[in-house]
C-alpha positions in Angstrom: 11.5 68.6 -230.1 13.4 71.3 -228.7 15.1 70.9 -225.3 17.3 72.5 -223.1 20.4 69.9 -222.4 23.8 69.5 -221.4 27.1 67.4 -221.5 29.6 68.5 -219.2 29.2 69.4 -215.3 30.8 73.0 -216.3 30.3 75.7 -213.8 27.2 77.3 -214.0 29.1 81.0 -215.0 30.8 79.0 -218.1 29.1 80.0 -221.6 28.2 76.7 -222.8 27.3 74.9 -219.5 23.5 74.1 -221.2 22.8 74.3 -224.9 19.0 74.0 -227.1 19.1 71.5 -229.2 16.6 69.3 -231.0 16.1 66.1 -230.2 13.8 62.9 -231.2 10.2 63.1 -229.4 9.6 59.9 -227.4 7.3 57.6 -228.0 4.6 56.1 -224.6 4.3 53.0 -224.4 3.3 50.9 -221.3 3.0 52.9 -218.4 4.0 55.9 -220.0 2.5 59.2 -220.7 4.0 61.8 -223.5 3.5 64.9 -221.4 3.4 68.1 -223.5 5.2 70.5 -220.7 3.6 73.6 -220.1 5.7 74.6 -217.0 8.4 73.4 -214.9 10.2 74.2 -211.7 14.0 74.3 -211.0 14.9 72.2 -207.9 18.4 72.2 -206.1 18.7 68.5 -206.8 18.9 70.1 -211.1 22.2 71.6 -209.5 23.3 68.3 -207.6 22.8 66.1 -211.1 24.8 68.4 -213.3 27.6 68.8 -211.0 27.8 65.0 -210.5 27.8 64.3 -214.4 30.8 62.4 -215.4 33.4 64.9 -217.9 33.5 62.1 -219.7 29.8 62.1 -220.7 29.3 62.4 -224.3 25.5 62.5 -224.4 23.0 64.8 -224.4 21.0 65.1 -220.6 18.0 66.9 -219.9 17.3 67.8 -216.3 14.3 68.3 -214.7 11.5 67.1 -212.4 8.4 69.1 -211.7 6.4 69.5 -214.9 3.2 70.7 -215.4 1.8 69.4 -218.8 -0.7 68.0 -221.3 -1.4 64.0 -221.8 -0.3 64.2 -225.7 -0.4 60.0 -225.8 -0.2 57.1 -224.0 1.4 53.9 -223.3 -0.7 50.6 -223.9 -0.8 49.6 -220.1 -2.4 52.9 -219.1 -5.2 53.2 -216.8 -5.7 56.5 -214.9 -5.3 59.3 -218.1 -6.1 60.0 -221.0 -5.3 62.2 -223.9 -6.1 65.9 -223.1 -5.3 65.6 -219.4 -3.3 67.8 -217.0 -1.4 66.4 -215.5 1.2 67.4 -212.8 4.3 65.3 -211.3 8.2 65.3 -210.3 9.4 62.5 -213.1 12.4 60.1 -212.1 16.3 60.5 -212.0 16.5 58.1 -214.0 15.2 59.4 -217.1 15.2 62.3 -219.4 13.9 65.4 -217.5 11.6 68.0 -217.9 13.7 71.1 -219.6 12.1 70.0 -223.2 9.0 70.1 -225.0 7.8 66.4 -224.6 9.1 64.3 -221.9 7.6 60.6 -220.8 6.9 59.7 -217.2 5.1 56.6 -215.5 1.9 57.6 -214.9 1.9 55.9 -211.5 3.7 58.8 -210.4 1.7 61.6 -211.5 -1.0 63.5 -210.2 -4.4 65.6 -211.8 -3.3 68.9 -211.7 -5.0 71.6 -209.2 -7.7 73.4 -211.3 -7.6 75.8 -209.0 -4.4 77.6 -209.6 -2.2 78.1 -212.7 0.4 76.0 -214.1 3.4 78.1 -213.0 1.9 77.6 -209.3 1.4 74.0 -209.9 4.6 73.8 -211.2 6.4 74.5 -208.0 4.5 71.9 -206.2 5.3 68.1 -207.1 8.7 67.5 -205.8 9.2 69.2 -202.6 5.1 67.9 -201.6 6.2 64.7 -202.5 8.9 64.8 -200.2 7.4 66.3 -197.6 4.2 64.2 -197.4 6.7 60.9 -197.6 8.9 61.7 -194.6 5.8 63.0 -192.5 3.4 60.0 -193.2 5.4 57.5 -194.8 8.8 57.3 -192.9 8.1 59.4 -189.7 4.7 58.3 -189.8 3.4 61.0 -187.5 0.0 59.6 -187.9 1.0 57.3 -185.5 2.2 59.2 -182.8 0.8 57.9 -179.1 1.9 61.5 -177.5 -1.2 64.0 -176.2 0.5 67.2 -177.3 3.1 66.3 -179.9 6.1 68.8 -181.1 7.7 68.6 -184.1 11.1 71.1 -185.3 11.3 71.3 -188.6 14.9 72.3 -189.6 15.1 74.9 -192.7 11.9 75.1 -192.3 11.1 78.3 -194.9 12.2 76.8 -198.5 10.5 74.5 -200.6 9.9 71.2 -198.9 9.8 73.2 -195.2 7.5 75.6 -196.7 5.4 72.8 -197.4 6.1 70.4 -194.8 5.0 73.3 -192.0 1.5 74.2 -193.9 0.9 70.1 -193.8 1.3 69.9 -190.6 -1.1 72.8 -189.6 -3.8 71.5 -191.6 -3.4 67.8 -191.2 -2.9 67.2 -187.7 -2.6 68.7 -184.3 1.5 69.1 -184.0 2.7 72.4 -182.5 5.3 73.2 -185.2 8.4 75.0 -184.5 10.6 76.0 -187.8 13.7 77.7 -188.0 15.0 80.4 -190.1 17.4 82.8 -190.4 16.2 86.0 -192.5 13.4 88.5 -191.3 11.7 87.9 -195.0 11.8 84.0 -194.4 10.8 84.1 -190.4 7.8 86.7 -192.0 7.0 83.7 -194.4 6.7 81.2 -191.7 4.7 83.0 -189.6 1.6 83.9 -192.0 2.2 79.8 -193.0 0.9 78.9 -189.6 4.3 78.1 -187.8 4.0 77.7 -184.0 7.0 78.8 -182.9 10.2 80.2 -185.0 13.7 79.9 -184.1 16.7 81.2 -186.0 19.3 78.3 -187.5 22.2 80.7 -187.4 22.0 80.9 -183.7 22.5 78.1 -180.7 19.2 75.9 -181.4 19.4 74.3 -178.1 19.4 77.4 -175.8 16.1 78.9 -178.0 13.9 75.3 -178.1 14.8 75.2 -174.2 13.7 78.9 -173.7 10.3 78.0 -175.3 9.5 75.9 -172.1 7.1 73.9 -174.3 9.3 70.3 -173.7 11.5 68.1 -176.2 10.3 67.7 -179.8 9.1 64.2 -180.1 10.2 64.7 -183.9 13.0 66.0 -185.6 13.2 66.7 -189.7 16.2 68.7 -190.9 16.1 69.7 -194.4 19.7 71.2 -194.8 22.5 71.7 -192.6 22.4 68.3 -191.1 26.2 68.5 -190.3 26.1 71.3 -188.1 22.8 70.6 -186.0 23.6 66.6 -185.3 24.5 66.7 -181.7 22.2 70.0 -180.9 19.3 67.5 -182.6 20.9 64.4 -180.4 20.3 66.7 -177.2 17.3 68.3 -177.8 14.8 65.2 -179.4 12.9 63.3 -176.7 13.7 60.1 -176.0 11.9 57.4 -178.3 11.6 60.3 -180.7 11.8 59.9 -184.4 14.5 61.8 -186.6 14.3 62.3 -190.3 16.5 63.7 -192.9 17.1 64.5 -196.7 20.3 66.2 -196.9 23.7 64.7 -197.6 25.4 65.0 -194.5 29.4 64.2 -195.5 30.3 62.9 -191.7 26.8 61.6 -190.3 27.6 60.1 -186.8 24.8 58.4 -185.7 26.0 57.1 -182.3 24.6 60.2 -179.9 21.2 58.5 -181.1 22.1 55.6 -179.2 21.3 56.5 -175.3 17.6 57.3 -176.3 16.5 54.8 -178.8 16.4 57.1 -181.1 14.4 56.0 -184.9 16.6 57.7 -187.9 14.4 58.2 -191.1 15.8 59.1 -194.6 14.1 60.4 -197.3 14.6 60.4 -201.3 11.1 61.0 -203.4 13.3 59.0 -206.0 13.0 55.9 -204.2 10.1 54.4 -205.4 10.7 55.3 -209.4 14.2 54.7 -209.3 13.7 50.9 -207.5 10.0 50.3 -209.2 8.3 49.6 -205.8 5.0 47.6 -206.1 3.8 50.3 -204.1 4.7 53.2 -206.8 1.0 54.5 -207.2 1.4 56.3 -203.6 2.9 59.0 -205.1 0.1 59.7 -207.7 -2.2 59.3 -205.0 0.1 61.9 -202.7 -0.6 64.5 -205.6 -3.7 63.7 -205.7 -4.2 64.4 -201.7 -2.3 67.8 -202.8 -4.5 68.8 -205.7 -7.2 68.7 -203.4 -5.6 70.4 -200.6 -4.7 73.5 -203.1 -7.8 73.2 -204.6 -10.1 73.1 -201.3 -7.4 76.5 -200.3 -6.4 74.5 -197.3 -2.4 74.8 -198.5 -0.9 77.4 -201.0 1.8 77.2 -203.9 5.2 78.1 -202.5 6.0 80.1 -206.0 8.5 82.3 -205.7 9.4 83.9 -208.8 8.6 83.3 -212.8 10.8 83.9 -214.7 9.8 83.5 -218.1 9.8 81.0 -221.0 11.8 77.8 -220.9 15.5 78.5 -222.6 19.1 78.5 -221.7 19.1 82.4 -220.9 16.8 81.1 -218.0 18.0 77.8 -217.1 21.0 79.2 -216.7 19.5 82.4 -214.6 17.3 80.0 -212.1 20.6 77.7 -211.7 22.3 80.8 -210.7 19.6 81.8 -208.3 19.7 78.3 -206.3 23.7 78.1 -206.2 23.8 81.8 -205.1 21.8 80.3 -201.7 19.3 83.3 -201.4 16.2 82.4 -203.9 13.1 82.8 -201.5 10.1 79.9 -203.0 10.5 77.9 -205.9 11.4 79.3 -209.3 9.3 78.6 -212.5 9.9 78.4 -216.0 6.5 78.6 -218.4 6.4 77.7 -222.0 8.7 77.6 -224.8 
């Protein structure tokens, strides 16, 4: 099968930082589905992995985690597909990714594909929904929440997961949401999204949540720029509040959380392929809750551009796009 792999964590402006090559199909067995990929997304954590590869890796690696895609076979312990189906789902880090024609992933953490929408727009869905619908109901567990008019501030509110994580929020429960941003096009984006309140991250947070005059927010989820907003987070959040956050923060002083008994939540959608939690079939059924959703027009795909088959000319132009820090929804790649 053809696939678009690497070796090296070369800068993404070197010529032969990803390469096709051929490689063997794989072959389900147990859990696994052989996913014919139709269309994928890029994700920033494609960027993380390649710059983290060892140079001293001599193999082949294929990236990638959203994939939208055929059933093509199946493993022996198989329950939920069969043959024929689409499918849609994020994969595992531990295991070959989604930039080829074939890939195998555990069907316990994959989803029907909406029916309503196309596979490019499905495509941009699985991972950042995934993570979203984790750190809202699964670590925050807002669902929970014994406050009459709960706040939530989402942090980086307008990319993939925040894009997602807002529209949740407005049509699962009765938060008032505010999200930040920092561009008119990605305040614009928030706004027709349903958020309650927008605030702009390149700016004093405290001084703008404090002008709202709307009290503390009861929750807290930063999706980048952890680093900078700690102690503005630490002042702001309201005492027994909740905190949650999926950056990589390289100084993460959790001591200002201290005085007000404050819960801190991390998030990594990986955690439950990578460790094989007995509970691992949550995440089929969390794409299963967003197939719906998309399909009863409740949320919408947060697509942002396609940008044509799936080769190195456009690996290497989406990778491009994320490093650069300015790509506005999710980037797809469709068909080879």
């Amino acid at each position: 099968m053809k696939a678009v792999a690497y070796k090296k964590p070369l800068a993404i402006s070197e010529a032969q930082v990803f390469s096709e090559v051929e490689v063997d199909t794989p072959i389900a067995t147990g859990h696994d589905l052989l996913i014919e990929i139709k269309a994928i997304s890029i994700n920033p954590v494609d960027i993380k992995m390649r710059q983290r590869t060892s140079p001293d890796n001599e193999t082949w690696k294929i990236l990638g985690h959203d994939a939208v895609g055929v059933v093509k076979a199946i493993g022996d312990k198989v329950q939920n597909f069969k043959v024929g189906d689409e499918v849609f789902y994020a994969g595992s880090n531990q295991r070959q990714g989604s930039y080829a024609e074939f890939q195998l992933v555990d069907e316990r953490i994959v989803g029907s594909k909406p029916q309503s929408i196309s596979n490019a727009e499905a495509a941009a869905l699985p991972l950042t929904s995934l993570t979203a619908y984790e750190m809202l109901f699964d670590r925050l567990k807002i669902q929970d929440t014994k406050q009459d008019k709960p706040i939530i501030l989402v942090i980086g509110a307008a990319g993939g997961v925040g894009s997602i994580t807002v529209q949740l929020l407005k049509v699962l429960t009765e938060f008032t949401v505010i999200a930040t941003a920092s561009r008119p096009e990605t305040k614009a984006w928030l706004q027709e999204i349903g958020a309650d309140y927008i605030v702009d991250h390149s700016q004093p947070l405290e001084q703008q949540i404090l002008d709202l005059n709307i009290g503390a927010p009861h929750y807290v989820f930063s999706i980048n720029g952890t680093e900078r907003y700690t102690q503005a987070i630490a002042n702001l959040i309201a005492p027994q509040g909740h905190f949650g956050l999926i950056d990589d923060p390289e100084n993460f002083i959790i001591n200002p959380f201290k005085i007000k008994s404050i819960s801190v939540h991390w998030e990594s959608m990986f955690t439950r392929s990578t460790f094989q939690t007995k509970d691992m079939t949550r995440q089929g059924d969390i794409l299963n809750k967003i197939s719906k959703l998309i399909d009863d027009q409740r949320i919408k795909t947060t697509l942002g551009q396609n940008l044509g088959t799936i080769n190195v000319e456009h690996v290497i132009q989406a990778h491009t796009m994320i490093e650069s820090g300015h790509s506005i929804g999710k980037i797809v790649l469709e068909g080879f």
